[in-house]
Each structure stands twice: as C-alpha cells, then as structure tokens.
Residue, then its C-alpha position, 0 to 999 in steps of 0.5 A: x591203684x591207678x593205671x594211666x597211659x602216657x603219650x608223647x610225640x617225640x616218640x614213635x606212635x603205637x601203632x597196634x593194641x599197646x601204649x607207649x607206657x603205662x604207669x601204675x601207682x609209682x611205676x613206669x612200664x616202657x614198652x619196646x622202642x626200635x630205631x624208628x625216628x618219630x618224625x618220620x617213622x622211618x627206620x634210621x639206618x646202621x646199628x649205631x644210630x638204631x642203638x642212639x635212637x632206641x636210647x633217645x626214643x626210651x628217654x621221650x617216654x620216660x620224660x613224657x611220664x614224669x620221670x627220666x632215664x635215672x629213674x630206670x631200674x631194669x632195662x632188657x635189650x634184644x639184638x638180632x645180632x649179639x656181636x652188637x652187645x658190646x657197641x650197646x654198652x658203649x652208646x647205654x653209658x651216653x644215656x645212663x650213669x651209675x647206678x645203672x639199671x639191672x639188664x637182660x640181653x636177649x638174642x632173637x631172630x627178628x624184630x619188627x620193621x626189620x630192626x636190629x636192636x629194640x629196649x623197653x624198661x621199667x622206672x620208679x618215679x620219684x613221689 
C-alpha cells in the first residue's frame, strides 16, 4: 500500500508533526481543521463563521487529494460548547447531501488557539 501527504494552500498549514491528510491506497485521512482562515491564519470570529470555515477548510483538503466532501463517509465534530450542535447540523447540510457521512459529536473542554468547533473525516475516493 501507498502512504502520500496531501498538501493545499487554501487551507491552513500544519504547523506541528501532522499533515493535513494522508492518503492511503483508496483512502483519505483529513485531519482537524478549526476556523482558522488560511490566508491569515487567523481565527475568524463567532461560532457561525467557525462552522463555515472548518467546512470550507475540510473541502480544500478533500479536493487537493483527489476527492470531495461526497466522498466523506465519517466525519467527527467536536464542540467546546454542545448547545452549538444544532447550528452544526444546520451549516453541515450546506456542504453535505445524502447520503451523509456517519458522525460523532464529542464535547471537549478546549480546542487549539481557543476555537469553538473543530472536524476531521475519513473519504473513499473513487478509483
């Protein structure tokens, strides 16, 4: 089996021992995006736009690797704040259409530069 990093601008950079996904034969591993903006790096502001630009961030690297978010089959959420869960699955059918990905929702304490929602997912690219 093959083991291949994908990289994309525009998404923010891993900054630290991880790549933004890896994909192994048929299979794309996404790793945790948070609302940061990847031109600026910066923390875009208010749960809303968090949820818009993980979504947006997850799409990036699932183009950059061949595939797209349709070709998600599990997709894990977590939320300092589980009140937001709802206004997650409002924005996730922006970006997703049946059938949708199995998911997990996790509650956690605090997530990385002080955001409020972060997603990763696996894909099965197609050929």
């Amino acid at each position: 089996m093959t083991r291949s990093t994908v990289s994309t601008s525009n998404a923010p950079a891993a900054i630290g021992t991880y790549s933004q996904a890896v994909r192994a034969g048929g299979t794309l591993y996404l790793s945790g995006q948070i609302g940061l903006d990847p031109t600026t790096g910066q923390l875009v502001d208010g749960i809303e736009n968090q949820i818009h630009r993980v979504f947006a961030n997850l799409k990036a690297v699932s183009e950059a690797g061949g595939g797209s978010l349709a070709d998600a089959v599990k997709l894990t959420v977590y939320l300092t704040d589980l009140s937001h869960f709802a206004r997650v699955n409002e924005i996730m059918a922006r970006y997703f259409e049946k059938p949708y990905p199995a998911r997990a929702a996790v509650g956690v304490a605090a997530l990385p530069r002080g955001a409020l929602v972060e997603a990763d997912a696996i894909l099965v690219l197609q050929g």
